[in-house]
C-alpha positions as YAML, in Angstrom:
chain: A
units: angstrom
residues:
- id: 1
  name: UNK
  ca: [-0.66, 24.31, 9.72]
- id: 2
  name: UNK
  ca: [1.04, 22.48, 12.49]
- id: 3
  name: UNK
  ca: [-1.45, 24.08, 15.26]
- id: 4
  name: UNK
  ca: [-4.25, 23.02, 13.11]
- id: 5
  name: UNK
  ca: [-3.25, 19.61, 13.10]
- id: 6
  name: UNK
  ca: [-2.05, 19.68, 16.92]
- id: 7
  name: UNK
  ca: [-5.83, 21.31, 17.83]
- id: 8
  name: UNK
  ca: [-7.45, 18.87, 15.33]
- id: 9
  name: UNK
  ca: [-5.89, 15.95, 16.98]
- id: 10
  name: UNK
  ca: [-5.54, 16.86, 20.50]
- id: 11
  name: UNK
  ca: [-1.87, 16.03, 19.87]
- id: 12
  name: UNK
  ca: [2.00, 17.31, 21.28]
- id: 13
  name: UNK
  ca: [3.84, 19.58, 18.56]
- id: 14
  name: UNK
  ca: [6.14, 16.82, 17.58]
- id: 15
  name: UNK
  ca: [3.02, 14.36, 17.12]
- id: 16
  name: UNK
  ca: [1.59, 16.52, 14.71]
- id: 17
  name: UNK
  ca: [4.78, 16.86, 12.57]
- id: 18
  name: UNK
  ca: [5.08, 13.54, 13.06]
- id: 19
  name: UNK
  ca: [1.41, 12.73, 11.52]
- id: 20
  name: UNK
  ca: [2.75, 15.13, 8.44]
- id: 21
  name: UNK
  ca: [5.71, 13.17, 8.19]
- id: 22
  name: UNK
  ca: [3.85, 9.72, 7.76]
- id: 23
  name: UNK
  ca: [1.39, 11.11, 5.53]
- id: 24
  name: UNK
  ca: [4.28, 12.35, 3.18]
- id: 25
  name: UNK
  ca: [5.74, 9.46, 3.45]
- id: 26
  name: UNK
  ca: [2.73, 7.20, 2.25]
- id: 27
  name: UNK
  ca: [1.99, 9.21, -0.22]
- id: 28
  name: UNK
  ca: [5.69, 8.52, -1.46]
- id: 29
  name: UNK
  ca: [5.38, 4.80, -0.74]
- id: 30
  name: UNK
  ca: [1.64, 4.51, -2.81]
- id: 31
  name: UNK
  ca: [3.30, 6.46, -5.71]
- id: 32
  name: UNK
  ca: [6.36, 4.14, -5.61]
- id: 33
  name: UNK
  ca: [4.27, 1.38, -5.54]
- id: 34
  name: UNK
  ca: [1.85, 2.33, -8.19]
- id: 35
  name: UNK
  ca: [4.21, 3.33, -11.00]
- id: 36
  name: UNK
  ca: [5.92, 0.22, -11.88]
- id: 37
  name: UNK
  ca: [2.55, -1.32, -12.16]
- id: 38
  name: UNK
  ca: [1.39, 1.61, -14.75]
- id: 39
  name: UNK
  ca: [3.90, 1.38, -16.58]
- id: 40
  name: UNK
  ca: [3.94, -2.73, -16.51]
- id: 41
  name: UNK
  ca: [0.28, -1.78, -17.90]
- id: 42
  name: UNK
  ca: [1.73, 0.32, -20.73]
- id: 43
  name: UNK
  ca: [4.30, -2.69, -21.79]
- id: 44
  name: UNK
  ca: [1.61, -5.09, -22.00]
- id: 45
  name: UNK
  ca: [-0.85, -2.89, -23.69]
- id: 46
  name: UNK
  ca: [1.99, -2.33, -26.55]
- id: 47
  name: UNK
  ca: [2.83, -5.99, -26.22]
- id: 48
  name: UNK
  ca: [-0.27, -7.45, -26.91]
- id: 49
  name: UNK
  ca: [-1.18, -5.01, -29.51]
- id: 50
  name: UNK
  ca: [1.75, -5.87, -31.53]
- id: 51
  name: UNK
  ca: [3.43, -3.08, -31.39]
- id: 52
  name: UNK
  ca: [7.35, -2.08, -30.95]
- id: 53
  name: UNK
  ca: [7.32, 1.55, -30.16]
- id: 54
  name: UNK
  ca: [10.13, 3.68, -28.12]
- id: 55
  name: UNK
  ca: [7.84, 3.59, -25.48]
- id: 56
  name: UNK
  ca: [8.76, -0.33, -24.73]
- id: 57
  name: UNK
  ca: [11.85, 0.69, -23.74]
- id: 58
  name: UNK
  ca: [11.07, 3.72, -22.08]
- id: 59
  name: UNK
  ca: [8.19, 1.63, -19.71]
- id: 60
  name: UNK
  ca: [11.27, -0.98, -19.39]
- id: 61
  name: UNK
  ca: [14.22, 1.92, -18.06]
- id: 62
  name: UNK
  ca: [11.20, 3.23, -16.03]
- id: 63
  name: UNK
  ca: [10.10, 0.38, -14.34]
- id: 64
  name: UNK
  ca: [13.68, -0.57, -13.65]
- id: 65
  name: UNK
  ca: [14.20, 2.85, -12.15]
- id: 66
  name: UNK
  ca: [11.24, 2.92, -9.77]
- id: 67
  name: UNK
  ca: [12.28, -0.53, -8.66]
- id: 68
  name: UNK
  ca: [15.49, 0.93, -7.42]
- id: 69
  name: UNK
  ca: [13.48, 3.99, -5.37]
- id: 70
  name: UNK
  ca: [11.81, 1.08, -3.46]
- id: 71
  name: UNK
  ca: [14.25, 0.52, -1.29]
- id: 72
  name: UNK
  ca: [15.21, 4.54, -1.11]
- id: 73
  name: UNK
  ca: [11.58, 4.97, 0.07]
- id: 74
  name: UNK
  ca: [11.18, 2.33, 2.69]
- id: 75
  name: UNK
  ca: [14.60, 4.10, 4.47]
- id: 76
  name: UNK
  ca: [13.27, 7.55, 3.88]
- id: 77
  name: UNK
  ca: [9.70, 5.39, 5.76]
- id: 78
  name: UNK
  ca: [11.83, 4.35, 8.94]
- id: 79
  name: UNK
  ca: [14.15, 6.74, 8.98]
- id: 80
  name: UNK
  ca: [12.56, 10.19, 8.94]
...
C-alpha cells in the first residue's frame, strides 16, 4: 500500500507513511469533533420533547468523555 501511495504521489517512503499518518489522524480528529455534537443533538432532541429517558444521562457521560479525548487526539495529531 505504501508503494502505491509513494508511486501515486511521486513521494520518499517516509512521505507516504507520513500522508497515512495524517489521514488517520484526521479521521480521528473529525470523529472527535463530531461526536459531542451528536450526541449534544440527542440531549436536545429528548429535552425539547419532554422527555427524561436513560439516554440523558448516557448523551451527558458521553459527551463528557469525548471532551476529554480532545486533548488525547490533538497530542496523538503533533506527536505521531
Amino acid at each position: 500500500m505504501i508503494e502505491k501511495i509513494q508511486h501515486a504521489t511521486a513521494s520518499s517512503p517516509e512521505g507516504a507513511k507520513g500522508l497515512v499518518k495524517g489521514v488517520l489522524a484526521c479521521a480521528f480528529q473529525n470523529m472527535a469533533f463530531m461526536l459531542p455534537t451528536g450526541l449534544l443533538y440527542l440531549l436536545v432532541k429528548d429535552l425539547l420533547a419532554g422527555s427524561t429517558s436513560e439516554r440523558r444521562s448516557a448523551c451527558l457521560l458521553c459527551t463528557d468523555f469525548t471532551d476529554h479525548m480532545v486533548p488525547v487526539q490533538r497530542h496523538l495529531f503533533y506527536h505521531l
